[in-house]
C-alpha positions as a printed Julia matrix, in Angstrom:
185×3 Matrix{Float64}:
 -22.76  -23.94   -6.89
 -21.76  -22.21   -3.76
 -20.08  -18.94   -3.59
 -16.77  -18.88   -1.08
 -17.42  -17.02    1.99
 -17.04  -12.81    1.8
 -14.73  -12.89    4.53
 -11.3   -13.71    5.01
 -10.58  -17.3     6.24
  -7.4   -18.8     7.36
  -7.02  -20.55    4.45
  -8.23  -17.95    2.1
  -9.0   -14.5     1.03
 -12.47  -14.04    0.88
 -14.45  -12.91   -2.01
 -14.73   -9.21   -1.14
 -10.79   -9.51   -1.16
 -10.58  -11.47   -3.86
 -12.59   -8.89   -5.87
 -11.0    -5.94   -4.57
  -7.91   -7.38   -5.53
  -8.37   -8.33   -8.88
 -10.31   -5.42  -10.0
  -7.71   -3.18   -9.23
  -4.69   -5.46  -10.68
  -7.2    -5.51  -13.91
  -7.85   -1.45  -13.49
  -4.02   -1.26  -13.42
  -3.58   -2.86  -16.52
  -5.8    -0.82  -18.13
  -4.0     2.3   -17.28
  -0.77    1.09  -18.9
  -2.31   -0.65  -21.68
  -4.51    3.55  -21.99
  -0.52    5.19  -21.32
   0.19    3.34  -24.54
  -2.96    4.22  -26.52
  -2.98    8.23  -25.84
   0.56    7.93  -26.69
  -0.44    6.74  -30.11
  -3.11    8.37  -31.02
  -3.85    9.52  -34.29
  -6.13   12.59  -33.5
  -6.58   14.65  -30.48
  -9.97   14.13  -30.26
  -8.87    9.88  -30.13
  -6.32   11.03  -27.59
  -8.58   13.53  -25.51
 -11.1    10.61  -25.01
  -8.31    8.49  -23.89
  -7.29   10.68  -21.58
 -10.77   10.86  -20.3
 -11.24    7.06  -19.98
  -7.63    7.06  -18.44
  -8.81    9.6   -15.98
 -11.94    7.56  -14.93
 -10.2     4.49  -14.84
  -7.92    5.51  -12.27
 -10.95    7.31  -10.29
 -12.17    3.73  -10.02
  -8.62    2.59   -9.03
  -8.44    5.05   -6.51
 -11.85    4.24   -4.95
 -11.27    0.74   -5.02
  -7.96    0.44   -3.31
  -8.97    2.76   -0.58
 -12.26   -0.04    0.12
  -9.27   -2.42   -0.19
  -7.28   -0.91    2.56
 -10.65   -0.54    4.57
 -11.36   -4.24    3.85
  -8.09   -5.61    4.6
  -8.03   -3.14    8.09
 -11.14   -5.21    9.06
 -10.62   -8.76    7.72
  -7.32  -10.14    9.22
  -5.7   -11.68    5.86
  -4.92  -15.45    6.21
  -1.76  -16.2     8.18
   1.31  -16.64    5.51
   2.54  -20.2     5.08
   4.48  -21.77    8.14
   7.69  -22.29    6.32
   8.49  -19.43    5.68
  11.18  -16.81    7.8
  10.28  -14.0     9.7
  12.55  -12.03    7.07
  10.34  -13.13    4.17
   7.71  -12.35    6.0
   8.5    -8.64    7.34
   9.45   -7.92    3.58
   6.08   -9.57    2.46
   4.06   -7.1     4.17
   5.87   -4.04    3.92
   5.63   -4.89   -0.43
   2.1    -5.46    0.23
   1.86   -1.97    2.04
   4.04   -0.23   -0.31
   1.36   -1.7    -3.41
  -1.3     0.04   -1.32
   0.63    3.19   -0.57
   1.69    3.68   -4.33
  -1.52    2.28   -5.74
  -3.23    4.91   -3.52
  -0.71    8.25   -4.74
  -1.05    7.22   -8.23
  -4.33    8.54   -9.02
  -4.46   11.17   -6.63
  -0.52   12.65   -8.56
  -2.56   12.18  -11.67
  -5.7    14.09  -10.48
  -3.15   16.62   -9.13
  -1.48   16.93  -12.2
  -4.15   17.41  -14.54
  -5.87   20.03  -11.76
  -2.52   22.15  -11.65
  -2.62   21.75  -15.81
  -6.09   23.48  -15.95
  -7.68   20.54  -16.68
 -10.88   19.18  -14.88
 -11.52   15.42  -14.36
 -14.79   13.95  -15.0
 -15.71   10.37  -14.28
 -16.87    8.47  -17.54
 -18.51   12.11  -18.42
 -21.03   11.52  -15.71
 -19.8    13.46  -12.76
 -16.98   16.42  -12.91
 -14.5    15.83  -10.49
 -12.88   19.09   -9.14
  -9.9    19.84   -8.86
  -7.23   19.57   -6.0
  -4.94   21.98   -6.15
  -4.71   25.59   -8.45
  -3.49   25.66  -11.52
   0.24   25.78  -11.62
   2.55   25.15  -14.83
   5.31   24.85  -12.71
   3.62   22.41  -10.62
   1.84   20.29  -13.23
   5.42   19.67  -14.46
   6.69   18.49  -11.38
   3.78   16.64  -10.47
   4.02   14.56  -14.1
   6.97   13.46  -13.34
   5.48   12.49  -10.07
   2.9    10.38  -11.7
   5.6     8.84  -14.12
   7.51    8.02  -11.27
   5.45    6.21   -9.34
   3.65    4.13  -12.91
   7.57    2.9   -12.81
   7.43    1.9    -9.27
   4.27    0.3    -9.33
   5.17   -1.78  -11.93
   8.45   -2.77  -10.4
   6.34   -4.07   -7.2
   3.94   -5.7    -8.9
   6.48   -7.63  -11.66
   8.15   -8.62   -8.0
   4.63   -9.38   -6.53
   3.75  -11.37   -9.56
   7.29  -13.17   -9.39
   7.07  -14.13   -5.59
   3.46  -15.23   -6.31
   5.37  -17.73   -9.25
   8.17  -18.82   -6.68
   5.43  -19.84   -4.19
   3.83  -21.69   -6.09
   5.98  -23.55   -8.35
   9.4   -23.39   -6.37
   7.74  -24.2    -2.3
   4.77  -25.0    -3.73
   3.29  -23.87   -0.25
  -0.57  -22.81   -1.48
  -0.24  -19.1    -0.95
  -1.0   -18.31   -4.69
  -4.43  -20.48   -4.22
  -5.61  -18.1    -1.28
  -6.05  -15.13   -3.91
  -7.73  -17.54   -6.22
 -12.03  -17.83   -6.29
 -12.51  -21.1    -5.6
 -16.13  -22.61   -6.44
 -17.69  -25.28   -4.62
């Protein structure tokens, strides 16, 4: 067994990418899927260790999308199929950037929000993670419906990510989905 190549190609993403990329779509999930859980939690000691998983989770998130955008800076990502417009492909990247931008402010509104709460962060209860700005009521307010805000808009872009991934590869059955895909030989 060979393992694909750790840099982009131009027929593929390579496995750092690929990594990178599904790691954080999996660390994603996770966050929702935790949203859910502290939500319905019997106890607040359940919900307070929730909250702390939640918090390292998106930690991780936050690391890993910001060696994502390094990555992707210094690995040219495989041209986009021929056929398609220069339209679909302007709007391609700029969803692609937008991911990254809102991917990037989500755990750094959350890490805001739970500093102006009074509340440290601590990764896994390994490290504490200070805080980033004072503690504010006011502010933690604003800055949770901040975080809200953008969990809505990231899962908006990536139901439309997921969606175009679908259309291109069961509608022009063009090979882009494939590129994101580890591929064994």
């Amino acid at each position: 067994m060979i393992l694909p190549p750790l840099r982009n190609t131009t027929q593929a993403y390579g496995a750092v990418a690929q990594l990178l990329h599904w790691s954080i779509a999996i660390g994603i999930a996770l966050q929702f899927i935790w949203t859910w859980r502290i939500d319905e939690a019997e106890s607040v000691r359940q919900q307070y260790a929730l909250i702390v998983q939640h918090k390292s989770i998106g930690m991780t998130v936050l690391a890993l999308v910001l060696l994502r955008i390094g990555w992707r800076l210094l690995n040219r990502p495989p041209p986009l199929p021929a056929g398609m417009s220069s339209f679909q492909r302007r709007v391609a990247g700029l969803a692609h950037w937008a991911l990254y931008c809102l991917i990037l402010l989500m755990p750094l509104s959350g890490w805001a929000w739970s500093s102006a709460a009074g509340y440290g962060a601590e990764f896994f209860g390994l490290v504490d993670i200070p805080g980033i700005v004072a503690a504010d009521e006011d502010l933690a307010d604003r800055l949770e419906d901040v975080h809200e805000w953008l969990g809505s808009a990231i899962l908006a872009l990536v139901g439309l990510h997921v969606l175009a991934a679908v259309y291109h590869h069961f509608v022009r059955r063009d090979g882009l989905i494939s590129r994101m895909l580890p591929r064994w030989k």
